[in-house]
Structures are given as structure tokens and as C-alpha cells.
C-alpha positions as CSV (number, residue, x, y, z in Angstrom):
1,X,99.9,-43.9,-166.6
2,X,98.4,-46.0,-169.2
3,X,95.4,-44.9,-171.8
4,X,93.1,-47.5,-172.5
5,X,91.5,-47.2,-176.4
6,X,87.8,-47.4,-176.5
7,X,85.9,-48.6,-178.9
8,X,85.0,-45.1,-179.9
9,X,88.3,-44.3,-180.7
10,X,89.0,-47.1,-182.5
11,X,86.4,-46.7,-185.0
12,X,87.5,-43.2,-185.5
13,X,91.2,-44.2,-186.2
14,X,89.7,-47.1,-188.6
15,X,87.5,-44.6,-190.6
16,X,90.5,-42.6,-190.8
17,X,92.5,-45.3,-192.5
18,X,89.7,-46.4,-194.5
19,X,89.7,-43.1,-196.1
20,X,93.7,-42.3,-196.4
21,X,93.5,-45.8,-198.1
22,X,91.1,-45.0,-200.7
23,X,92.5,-41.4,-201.3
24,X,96.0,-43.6,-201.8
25,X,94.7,-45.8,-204.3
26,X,92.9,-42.4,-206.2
27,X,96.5,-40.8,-206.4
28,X,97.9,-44.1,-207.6
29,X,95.8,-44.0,-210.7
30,X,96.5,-40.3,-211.2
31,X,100.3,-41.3,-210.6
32,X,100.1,-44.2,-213.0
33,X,98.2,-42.5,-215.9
34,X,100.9,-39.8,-215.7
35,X,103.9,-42.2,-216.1
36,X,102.1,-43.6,-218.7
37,X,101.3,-40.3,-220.6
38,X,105.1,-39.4,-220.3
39,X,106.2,-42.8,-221.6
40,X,104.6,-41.8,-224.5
41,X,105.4,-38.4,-224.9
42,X,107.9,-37.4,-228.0
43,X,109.4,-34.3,-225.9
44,X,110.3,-33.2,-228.9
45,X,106.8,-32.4,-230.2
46,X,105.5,-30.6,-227.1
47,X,103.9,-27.3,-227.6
48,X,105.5,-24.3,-226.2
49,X,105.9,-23.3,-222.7
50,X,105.0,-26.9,-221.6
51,X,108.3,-28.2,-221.1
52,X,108.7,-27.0,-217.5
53,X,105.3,-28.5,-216.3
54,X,106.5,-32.0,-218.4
55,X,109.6,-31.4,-217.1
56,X,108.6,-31.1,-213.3
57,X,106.1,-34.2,-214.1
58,X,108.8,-36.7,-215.0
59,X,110.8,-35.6,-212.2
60,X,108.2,-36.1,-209.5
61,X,107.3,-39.8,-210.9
62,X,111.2,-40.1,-211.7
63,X,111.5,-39.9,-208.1
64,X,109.2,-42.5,-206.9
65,X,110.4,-45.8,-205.1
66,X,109.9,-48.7,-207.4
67,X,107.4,-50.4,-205.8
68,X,104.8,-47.2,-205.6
69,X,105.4,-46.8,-209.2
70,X,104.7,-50.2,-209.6
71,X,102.0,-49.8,-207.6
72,X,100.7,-46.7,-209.8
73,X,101.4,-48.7,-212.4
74,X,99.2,-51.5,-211.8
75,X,96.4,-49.2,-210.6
76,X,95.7,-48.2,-214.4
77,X,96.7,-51.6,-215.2
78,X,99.8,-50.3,-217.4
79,X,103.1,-52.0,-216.6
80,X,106.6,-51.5,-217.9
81,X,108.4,-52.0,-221.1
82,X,111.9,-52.3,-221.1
């Protein structure tokens, strides 16, 4: 048996995206101002009882594919320095 999409349905699934698309490109920014802020960040310098949460930051961007971090990256219009 075969489902036929209507019309409805397909505006639904395309306000869907529309909206998973621009809550993407929100947590891009967030994503790409965080590498950035622990680019520059002497870990050395870092008050008390912050290293776990800095730690558990650079992990989680650490462990990004390339291109979304590139992606990030570009979304706060930041790029990388070897």
C-alpha cells in the first residue's frame, strides 16, 4: 500500500526543516564563539573550579568533525590559525 504526501504534509515537513535549519545555524555561532574563546584561553590563568567546565568545553568542540567546526567557525566569521 502506498501513502501519497499531500500538500498539507508537505508544508508541515518544510516548516519543520526551515526551523531545525535556523536553530543549526544558532548553535553554530554558539559552537564557533566557544572555539574561539578556548583558542584564546591561557588555561593557566583560569579562576578556580573552572577547569572542569573549560575542560568539558574543549572536549565537546575537540570532538567535532572538521567541517562543522568549520562551519561554526565561519558562522562567527573566525577561522583557524595554525
Amino acid at each position: 500500500m502506498q501513502h501519497a504526501i499531500n500538500q498539507e504534509e508537505i508544508n508541515m515537513l518544510r516548516s519543520e526543516l526551515e526551523i531545525l535549519m535556523k536553530e543549526r545555524q544558532a548553535l553554530l555561532k554558539v559552537t564557533g564563539a566557544a572555539a574561539g574563546l578556548i583558542a584564546e584561553l591561557d588555561s593557566h590563568s583560569l579562576p578556580n573550579g573552572t577547569e572542569e567546565a573549560a575542560d568539558l568545553l574543549a572536549s565537546s568542540v575537540n570532538a567535532l568533525t572538521e567541517e562543522t567546526l568549520k562551519d561554526a567557525l565561519s558562522a562567527v566569521h573566525a577561522e583557524i590559525v595554525n
